[in-house]
C-alpha positions in Angstrom: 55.4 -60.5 -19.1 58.6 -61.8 -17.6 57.9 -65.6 -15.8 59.9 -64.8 -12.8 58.4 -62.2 -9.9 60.8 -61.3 -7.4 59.7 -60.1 -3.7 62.0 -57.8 -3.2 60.5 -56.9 0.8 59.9 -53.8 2.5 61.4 -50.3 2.0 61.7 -47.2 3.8 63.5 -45.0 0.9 63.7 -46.0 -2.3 65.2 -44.4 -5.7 64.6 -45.8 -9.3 66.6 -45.3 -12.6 65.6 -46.1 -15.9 66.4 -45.8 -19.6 70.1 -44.1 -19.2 70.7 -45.8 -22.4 75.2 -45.5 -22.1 76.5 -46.0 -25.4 80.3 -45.7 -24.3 82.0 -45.4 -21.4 82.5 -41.7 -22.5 79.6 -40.5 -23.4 78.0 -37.9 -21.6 75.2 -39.8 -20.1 77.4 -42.5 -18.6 79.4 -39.3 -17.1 76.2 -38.0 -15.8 74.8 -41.4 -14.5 77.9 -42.2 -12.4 77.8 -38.7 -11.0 74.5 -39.5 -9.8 76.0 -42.9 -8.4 78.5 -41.1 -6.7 76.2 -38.6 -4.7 74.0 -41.2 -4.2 73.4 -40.9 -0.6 70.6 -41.7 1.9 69.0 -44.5 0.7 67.8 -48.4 1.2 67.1 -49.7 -2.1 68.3 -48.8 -5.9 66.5 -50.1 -8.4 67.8 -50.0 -12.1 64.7 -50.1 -14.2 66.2 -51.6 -17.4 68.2 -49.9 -20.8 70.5 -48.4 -18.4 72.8 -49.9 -21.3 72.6 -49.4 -25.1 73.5 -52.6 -25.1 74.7 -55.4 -23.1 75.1 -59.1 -22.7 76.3 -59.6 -18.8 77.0 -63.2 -18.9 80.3 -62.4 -20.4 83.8 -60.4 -18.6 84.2 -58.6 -21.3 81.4 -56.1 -20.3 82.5 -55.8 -16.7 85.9 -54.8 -18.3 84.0 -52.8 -20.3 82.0 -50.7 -18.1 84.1 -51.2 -15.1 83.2 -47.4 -13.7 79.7 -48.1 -13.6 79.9 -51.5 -12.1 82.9 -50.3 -9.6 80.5 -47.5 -8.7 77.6 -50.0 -8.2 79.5 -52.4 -6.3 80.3 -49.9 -3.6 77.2 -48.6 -3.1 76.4 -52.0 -2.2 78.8 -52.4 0.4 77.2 -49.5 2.1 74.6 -51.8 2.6 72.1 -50.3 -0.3 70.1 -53.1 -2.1 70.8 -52.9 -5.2 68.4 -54.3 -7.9 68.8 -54.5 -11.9 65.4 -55.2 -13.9 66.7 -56.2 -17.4 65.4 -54.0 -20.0 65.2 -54.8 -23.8 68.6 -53.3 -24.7 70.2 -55.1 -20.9 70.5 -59.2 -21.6 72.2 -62.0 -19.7 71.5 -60.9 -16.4 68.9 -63.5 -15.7 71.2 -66.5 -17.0 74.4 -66.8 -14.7 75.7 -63.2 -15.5 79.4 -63.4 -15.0 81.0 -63.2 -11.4 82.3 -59.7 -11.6 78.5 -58.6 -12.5 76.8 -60.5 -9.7 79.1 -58.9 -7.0 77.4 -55.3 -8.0 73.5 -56.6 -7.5 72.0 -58.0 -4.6 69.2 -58.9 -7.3 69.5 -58.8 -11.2 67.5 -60.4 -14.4 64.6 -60.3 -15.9 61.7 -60.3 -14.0 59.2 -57.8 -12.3 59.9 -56.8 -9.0 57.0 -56.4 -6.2 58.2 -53.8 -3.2 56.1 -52.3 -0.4 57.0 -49.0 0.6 56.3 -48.2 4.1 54.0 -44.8 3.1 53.4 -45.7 -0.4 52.2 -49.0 0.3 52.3 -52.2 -2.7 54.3 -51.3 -5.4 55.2 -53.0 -8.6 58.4 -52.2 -10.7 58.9 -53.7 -14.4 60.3 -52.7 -17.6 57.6 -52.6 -19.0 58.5 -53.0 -22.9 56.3 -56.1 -23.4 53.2 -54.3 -22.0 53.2 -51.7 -24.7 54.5 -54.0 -27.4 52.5 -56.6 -29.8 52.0 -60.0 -29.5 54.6 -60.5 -31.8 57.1 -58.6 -30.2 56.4 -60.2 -26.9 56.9 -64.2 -28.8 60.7 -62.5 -29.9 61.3 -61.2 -26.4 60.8 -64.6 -24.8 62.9 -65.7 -27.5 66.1 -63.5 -27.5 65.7 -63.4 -23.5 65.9 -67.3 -23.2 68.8 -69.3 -21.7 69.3 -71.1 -24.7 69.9 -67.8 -26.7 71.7 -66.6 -24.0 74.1 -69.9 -24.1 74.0 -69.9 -28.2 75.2 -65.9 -27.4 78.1 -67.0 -25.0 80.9 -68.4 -27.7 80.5 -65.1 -29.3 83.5 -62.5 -28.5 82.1 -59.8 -26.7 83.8 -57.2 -28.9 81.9 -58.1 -31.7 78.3 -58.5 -29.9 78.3 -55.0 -28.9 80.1 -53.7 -31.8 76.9 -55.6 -33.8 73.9 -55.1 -30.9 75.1 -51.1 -30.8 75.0 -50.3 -34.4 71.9 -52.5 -34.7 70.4 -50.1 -32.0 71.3 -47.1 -33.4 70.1 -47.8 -36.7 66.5 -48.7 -35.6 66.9 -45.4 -33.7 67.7 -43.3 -36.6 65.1 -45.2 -38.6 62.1 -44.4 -36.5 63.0 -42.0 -34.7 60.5 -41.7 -31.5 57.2 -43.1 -32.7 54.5 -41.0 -31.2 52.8 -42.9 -28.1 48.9 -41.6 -27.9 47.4 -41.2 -24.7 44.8 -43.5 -26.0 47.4 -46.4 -26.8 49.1 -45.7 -23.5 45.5 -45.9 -21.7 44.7 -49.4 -23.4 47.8 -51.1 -22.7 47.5 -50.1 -19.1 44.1 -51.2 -18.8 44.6 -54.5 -20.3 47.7 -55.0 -17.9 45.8 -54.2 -15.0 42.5 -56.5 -16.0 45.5 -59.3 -17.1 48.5 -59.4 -15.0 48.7 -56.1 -12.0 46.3 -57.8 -9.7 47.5 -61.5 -10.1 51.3 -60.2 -9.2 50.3 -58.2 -5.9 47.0 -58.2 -3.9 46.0 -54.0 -3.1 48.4 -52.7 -5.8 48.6 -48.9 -5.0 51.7 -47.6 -7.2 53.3 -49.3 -10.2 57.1 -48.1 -11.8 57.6 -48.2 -15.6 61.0 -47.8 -17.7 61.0 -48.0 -21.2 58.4 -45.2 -22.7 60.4 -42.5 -22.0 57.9 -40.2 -20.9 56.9 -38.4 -17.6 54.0 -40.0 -16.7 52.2 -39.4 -13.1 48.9 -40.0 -13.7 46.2 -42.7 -11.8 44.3 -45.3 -13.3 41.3 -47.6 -11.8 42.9 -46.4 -8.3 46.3 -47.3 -9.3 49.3 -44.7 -9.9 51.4 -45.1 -12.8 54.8 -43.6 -12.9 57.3 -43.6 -15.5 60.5 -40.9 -16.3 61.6 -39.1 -19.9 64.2 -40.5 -21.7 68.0 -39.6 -20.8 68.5 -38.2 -23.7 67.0 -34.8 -23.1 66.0 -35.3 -19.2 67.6 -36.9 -17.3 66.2 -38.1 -14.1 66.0 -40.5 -10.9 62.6 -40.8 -8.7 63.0 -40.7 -4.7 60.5 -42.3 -2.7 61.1 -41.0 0.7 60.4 -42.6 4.2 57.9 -39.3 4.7 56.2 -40.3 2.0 56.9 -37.6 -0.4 57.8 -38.7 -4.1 60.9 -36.3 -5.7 61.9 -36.8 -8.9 65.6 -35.5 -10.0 67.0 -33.7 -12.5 70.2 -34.4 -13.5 71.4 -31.6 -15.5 71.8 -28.0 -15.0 70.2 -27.1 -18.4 67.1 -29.5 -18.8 64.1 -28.7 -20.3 60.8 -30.3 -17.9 59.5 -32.4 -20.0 55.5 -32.0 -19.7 53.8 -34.1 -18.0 52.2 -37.3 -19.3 48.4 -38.3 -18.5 46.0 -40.9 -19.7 43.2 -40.7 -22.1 41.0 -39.2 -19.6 43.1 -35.9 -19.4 43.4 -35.0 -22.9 47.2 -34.7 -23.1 48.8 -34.2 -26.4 50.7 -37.1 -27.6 54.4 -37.2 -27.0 57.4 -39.4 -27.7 58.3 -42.9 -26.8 61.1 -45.1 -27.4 61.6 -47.2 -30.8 
């Protein structure tokens, strides 16, 4: 798990992104996402739940440069007085170690850690990537690693042409390579379990809701009296989660001609396997 857990207070209406997964500036999900940025409207907190790059390393200018229409966009929702909050994924690096200038101005809060919120209807909330709870030991030992500051600071020297020229193909590759490995209901159900008998309860006292990125699945489902939430991928669905001052929880969709991806429950319910991120 990320060291660092951020209070991030109380909210009244809260909406939560993950997993865009913007390749290039053009690409049609970046086109989508800053639509979505634009009509934003309504709203106290925005939280970015991680991947909402392909790649990128924020420490250095060259990404604000970059990805200026994303960051101009985020920047100004700000100023209308909207928290806004990035969770680093494990595609999003460099925000926890003195991400450049031009990056700070667009978050009120950005790195890696997992954020604890309570909703005024939905009560004690916890928001976090979520890539290390359904990873390996082994995994988790290179994710301390490449998310370090030392890493980070060995990272710096290095143009920031090449690193995402290098960190994109290296993405893509693993991508086409294995594909979407199947996540069982069974594995999901274990890894949850274990978070919430290792970590949940030590990060908030009465946990009622918890927010995952990174398995790219809709899962709404509840687990020893907890509800876990998580949204599909971008790439066929995509999506953003409301959590309204009435308490009612709408999620999204973003494009005309989606598909609803079926729903994704534990163990318990019997739900056919579906597709998770490599």
């Amino acid at each position: 798990m990320p060291e660092r857990l951020l209070d991030l207070g109380k909210t009244n209406r809260l909406v939560v992104v993950s997993d865009v997964h913007m390749r290039t500036p053009e690409d049609s999900r970046t086109e989508i996402f800053c639509r979505f940025l634009d009509e934003l409207r309504d709203c106290d907190t925005l939280v970015l739940l991680g991947d909402i790059f392909d790649f990128i390393n924020a420490r250095q200018v060259f990404y604000h440069r970059l990805w200026e229409k994303v960051f101009t966009r985020l920047k100004r929702i700000r100023e209308r007085g909207v928290r806004v909050v990035f969770i680093e994924g494990n595609h999003d690096y460099g925000f926890e170690h003195a991400p450049c200038l031009e990056v700070r101005e667009c978050f009120d809060f950005c790195g890696d850690f997992v954020g604890r919120i309570q909703h005024s209807v939905f009560g004690n909330m916890l928001l976090l990537h979520s890539d290390d709870v359904v990873c390996p030991p082994s995994y988790r030992v290179f994710r301390s690693l490449v998310k370090s500051s030392l890493f980070q600071s060995c990272m710096s020297p290095i143009p920031g042409s090449a690193t995402s020229f290098l960190f994109s193909r290296y993405a893509q590759l693993s991508r086409s390579k294995d594909a979407y490995r199947k996540l069982s209901n069974s594995f999901l159900t274990s890894c949850v379990e274990e978070f919430l008998s290792t970590k949940a309860h030590t990060l908030v006292e009465e946990l009622k809701l918890c927010v995952f990125g990174h398995i790219h699945v809709q899962l709404d489902d509840t687990l020893n009296d907890v509800r876990f939430l998580s949204g599909p991928d971008w790439f066929s669905a995509p999506s953003a989660m409301t959590f309204s001052a009435e308490g009612h929880l709408h999620r999204s969709w973003l494009r005309s001609d989606v598909s609803v991806p079926e729903r994704f429950l534990f163990a318990s319910q019997g739900v056919s396997p579906q597709s998770a991120p490599a």
